[in-house]
C-alpha positions as CSV (number, residue, x, y, z in Angstrom):
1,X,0.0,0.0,0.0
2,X,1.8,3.4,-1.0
3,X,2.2,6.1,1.8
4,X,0.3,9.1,1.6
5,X,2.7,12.0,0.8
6,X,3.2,14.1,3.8
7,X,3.6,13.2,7.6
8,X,1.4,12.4,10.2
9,X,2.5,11.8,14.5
10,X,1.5,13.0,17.7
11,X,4.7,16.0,16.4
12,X,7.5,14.2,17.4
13,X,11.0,14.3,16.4
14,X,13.4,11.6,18.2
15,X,16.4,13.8,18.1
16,X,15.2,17.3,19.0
17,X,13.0,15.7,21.9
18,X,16.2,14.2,23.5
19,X,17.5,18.0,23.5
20,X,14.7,19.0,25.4
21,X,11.9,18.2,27.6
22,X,9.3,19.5,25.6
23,X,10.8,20.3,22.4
24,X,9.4,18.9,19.0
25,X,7.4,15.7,20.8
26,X,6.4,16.8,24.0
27,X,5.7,20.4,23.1
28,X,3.1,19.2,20.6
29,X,2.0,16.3,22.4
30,X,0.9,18.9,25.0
31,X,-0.2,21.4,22.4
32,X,-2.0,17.9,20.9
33,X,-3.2,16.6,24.2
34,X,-4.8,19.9,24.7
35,X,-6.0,20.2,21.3
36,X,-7.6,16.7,21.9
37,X,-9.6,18.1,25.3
38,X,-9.8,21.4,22.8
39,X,-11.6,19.5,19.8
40,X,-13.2,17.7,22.3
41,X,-14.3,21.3,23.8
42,X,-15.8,21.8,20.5
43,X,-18.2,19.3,20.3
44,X,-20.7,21.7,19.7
45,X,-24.0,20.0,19.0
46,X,-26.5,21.9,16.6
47,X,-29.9,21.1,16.8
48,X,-31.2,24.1,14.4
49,X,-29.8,25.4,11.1
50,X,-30.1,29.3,12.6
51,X,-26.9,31.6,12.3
52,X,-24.8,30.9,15.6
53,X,-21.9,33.1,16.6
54,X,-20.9,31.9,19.7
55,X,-17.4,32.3,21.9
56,X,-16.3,30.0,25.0
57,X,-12.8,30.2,26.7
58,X,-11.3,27.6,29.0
59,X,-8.4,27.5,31.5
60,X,-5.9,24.3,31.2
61,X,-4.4,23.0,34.2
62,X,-1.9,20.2,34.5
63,X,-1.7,18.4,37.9
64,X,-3.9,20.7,39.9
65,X,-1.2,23.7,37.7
66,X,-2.8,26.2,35.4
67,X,-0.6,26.1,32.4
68,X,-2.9,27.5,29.0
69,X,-5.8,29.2,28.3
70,X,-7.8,28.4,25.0
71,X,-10.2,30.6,23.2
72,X,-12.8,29.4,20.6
73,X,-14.9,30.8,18.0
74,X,-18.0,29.3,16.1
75,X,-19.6,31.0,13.4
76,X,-22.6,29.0,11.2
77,X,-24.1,30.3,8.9
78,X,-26.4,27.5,8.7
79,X,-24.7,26.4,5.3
80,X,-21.1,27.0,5.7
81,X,-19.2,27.4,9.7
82,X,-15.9,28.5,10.8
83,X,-14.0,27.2,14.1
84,X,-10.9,29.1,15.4
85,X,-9.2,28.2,18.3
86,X,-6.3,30.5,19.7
87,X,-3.6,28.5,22.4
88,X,-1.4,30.1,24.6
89,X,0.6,27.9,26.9
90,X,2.4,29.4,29.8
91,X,5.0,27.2,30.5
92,X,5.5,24.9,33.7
93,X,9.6,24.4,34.1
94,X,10.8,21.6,32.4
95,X,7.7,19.5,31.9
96,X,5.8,22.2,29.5
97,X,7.4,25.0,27.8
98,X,5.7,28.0,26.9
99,X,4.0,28.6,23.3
100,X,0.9,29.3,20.8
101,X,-0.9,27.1,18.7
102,X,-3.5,28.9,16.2
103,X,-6.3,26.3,14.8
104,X,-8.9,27.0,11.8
105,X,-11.3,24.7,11.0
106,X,-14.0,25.9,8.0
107,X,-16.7,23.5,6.0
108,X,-20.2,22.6,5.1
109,X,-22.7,23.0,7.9
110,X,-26.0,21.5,5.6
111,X,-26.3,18.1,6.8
112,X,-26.9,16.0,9.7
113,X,-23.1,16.7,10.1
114,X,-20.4,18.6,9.6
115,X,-18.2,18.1,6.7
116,X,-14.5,19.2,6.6
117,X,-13.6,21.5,3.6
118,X,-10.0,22.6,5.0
119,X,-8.0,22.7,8.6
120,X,-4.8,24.2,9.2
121,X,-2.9,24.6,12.4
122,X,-0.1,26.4,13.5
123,X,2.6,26.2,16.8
124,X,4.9,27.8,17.7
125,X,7.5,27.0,21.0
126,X,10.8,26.4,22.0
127,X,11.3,29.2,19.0
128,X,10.1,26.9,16.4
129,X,7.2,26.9,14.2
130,X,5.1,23.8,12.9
131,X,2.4,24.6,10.7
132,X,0.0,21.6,8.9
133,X,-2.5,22.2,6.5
134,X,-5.0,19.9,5.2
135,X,-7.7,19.9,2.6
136,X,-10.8,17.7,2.5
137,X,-13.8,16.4,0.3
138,X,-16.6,14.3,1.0
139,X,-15.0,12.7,3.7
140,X,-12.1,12.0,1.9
141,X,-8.7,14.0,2.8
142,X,-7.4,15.6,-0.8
143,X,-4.2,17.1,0.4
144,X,-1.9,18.1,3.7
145,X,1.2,19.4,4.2
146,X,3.5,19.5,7.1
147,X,6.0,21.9,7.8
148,X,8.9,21.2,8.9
149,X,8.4,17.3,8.2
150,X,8.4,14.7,11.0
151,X,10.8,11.8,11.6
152,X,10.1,9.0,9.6
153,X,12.1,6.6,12.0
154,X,10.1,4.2,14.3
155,X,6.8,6.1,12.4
156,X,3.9,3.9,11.8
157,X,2.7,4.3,7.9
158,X,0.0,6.3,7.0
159,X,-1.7,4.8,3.9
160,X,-3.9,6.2,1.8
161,X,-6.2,3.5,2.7
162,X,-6.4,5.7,6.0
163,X,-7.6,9.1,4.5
164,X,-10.7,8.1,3.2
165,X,-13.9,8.4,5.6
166,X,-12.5,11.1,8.3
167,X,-13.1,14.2,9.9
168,X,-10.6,17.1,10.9
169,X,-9.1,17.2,14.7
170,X,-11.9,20.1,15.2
171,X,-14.9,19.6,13.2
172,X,-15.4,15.8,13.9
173,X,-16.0,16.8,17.3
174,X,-18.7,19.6,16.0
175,X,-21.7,17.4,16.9
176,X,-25.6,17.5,16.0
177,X,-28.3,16.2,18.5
178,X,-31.8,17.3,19.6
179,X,-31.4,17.1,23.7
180,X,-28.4,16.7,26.4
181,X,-28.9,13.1,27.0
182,X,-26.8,9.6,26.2
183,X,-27.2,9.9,22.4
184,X,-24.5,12.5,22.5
185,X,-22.0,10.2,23.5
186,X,-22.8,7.2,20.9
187,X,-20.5,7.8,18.4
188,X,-17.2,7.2,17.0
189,X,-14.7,9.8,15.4
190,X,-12.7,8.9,13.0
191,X,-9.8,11.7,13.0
192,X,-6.7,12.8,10.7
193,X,-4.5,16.1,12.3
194,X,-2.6,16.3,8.9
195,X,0.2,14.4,11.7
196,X,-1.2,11.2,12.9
197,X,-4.5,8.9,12.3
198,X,-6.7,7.8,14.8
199,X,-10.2,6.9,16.4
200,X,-11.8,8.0,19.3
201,X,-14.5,6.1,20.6
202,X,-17.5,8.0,22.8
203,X,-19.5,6.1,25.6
204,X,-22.3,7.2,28.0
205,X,-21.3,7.2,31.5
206,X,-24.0,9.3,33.7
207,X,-26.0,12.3,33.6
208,X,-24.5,15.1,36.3
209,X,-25.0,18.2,37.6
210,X,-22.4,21.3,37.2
211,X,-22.1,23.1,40.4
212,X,-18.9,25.0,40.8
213,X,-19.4,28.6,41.0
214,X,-16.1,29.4,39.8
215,X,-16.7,27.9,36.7
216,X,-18.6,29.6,33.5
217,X,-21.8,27.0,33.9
218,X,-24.0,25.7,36.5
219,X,-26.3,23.4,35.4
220,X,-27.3,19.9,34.0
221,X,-24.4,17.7,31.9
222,X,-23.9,14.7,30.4
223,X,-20.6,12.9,31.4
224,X,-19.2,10.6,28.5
225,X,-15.7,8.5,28.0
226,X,-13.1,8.3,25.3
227,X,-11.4,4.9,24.2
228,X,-8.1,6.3,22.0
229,X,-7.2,4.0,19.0
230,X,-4.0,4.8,17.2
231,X,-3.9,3.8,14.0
232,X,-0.9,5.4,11.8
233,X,1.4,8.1,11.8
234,X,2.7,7.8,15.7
235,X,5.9,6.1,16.4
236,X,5.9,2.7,17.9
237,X,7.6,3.7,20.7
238,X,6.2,7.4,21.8
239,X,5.5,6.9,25.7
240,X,2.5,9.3,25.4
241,X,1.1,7.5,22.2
242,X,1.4,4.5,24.6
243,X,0.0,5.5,27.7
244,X,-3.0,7.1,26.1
245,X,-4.0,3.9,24.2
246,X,-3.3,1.3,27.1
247,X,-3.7,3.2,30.2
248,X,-5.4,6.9,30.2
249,X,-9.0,7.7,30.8
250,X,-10.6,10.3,29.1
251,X,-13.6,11.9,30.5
252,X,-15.9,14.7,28.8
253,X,-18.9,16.6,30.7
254,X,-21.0,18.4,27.5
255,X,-23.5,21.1,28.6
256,X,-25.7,23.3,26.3
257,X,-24.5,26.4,24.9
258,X,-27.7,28.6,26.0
259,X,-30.4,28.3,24.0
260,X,-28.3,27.9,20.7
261,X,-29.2,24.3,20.1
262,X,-25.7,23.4,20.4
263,X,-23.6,22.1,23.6
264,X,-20.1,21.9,24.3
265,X,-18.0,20.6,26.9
266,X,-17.9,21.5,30.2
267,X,-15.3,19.8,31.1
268,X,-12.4,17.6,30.1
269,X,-10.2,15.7,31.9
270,X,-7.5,13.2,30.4
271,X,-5.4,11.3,32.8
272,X,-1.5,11.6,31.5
273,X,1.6,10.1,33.4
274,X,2.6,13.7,34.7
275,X,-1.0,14.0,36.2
276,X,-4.1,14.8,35.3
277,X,-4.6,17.3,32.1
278,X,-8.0,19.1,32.7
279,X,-9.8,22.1,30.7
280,X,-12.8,24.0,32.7
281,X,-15.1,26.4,31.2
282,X,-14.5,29.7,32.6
283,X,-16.7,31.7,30.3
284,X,-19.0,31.6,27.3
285,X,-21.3,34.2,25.1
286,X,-24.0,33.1,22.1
């Protein structure tokens, strides 16, 4: 099976990671990592076609340690939407190094669900830059580009067999649904970053209750959890890869986003082997 041209990994890069703790692999497995809670944060669920210009922000923590903040925009048109997503990580010594990551996500908002037109993403720490950019159609990816290229060494192969029938790392988690109950969490997303290939597999767990003041919601939820499923472009041998696939949990509370018809998460909380990773709502206009 020929490999698709291009790269796809959870951003790692054997050699430069060795120079530093959160260089090429850790920095973006962070970034990534947060970026997974962050495309998980926008599982917004529309239930009408009616314009929707909506905003949330969320604070990142790392074991109990706030260490980013994420802001997202949503703008439907009914027809056509448009995600951005701005990062900025502060830094927490040498387990997280400070830096920006920049995320569009644009496509057809028509159907039952969101279909990808084009996703790009751009990094930036350590004073280097990563930037990918992929294109989609009908499911299908058409093109990506990654810049600078990752390590081929130790890579699992991405085929082209693998780019067929996928969303992008943001708008497969743009869901539609007519009610915060359990059928938000029956699905299955099918996911290509333009870096790595993989599935994410969404169960119900329990309906909850927000109730922290601090937080930007108070309120009914639904709590669901995420089974991760490499499948190509990680290395063989990335810890994180690893310890995601065989040992993490991956919890997601989703609440409704006013009276938008949509909802998005409350909550995210990922368990990692430097502690728990956890994003919280702290605001939200529509």
């Amino acid at each position: 099976m020929p490999r698709a041209p291009g790269n796809l990994a959870f951003y790692r890069d054997s050699q430069r990671a060795r120079r530093s703790p959160f260089a090429r692999a850790e920095t973006f497995a962070l970034i990534r990592t947060s970026l997974a809670s962050l495309a998980l944060v926008l599982g917004l669920s529309q239930a009408q076609a009616a314009p929707v210009d909506a905003t949330a922000s969320y604070v990142l923590t790392l074991g109990g340690i706030n260490v980013a903040m994420m802001h997202i925009d949503l703008d439907d048109s009914g027809s056509a939407y448009s995600i951005g997503v701005k990062a900025n990580v502060a830094g927490l010594g040498a387990v997280v190094a400070s830096g920006t990551a920049n995320v569009t996500a644009k496509g057809n908002s028509s159907g039952s669900t969101l279909r990808s037109e084009s996703f790009s993403i751009e990094t930036r720490a350590n004073g280097e830059t990563f930037k990918v950019d992929v294109g989609f159609a009908g499911q299908n990816v058409t093109s990506f580009k990654v810049d600078p290229p990752v390590v081929e060494y130790d890579r699992v192969p991405v085929e082209r067999g693998h780019l067929t029938g996928v969303g992008d790392f943001v708008s497969a988690f743009v869901l539609k649904g007519s009610a915060l109950d359990k059928s938000i969490c029956d699905r299955r997303m099918r996911i290509f970053t333009g870096v790595e290939r993989f599935n994410l597999d969404m169960s119900f767990v329990k309906d909850d209750e927000a109730t922290s003041p601090r937080t930007g919601y108070q309120g009914p939820v639904v709590l669901c959890s995420i089974d991760y499923e490499p499948i190509s472009g990680h290395y063989e041998s990335n810890e994180i890869t690893n310890y995601l696939a065989d040992q993490s949990r991956i919890l997601i509370w989703y609440m409704p986003l006013g009276e938008t018809g949509y909802f998005i998460p409350y909550r995210v909380l990922l368990g990692t082997s430097m502690g728990d990773l956890s994003m919280v709502l702290v605001k939200s206009e529509n």
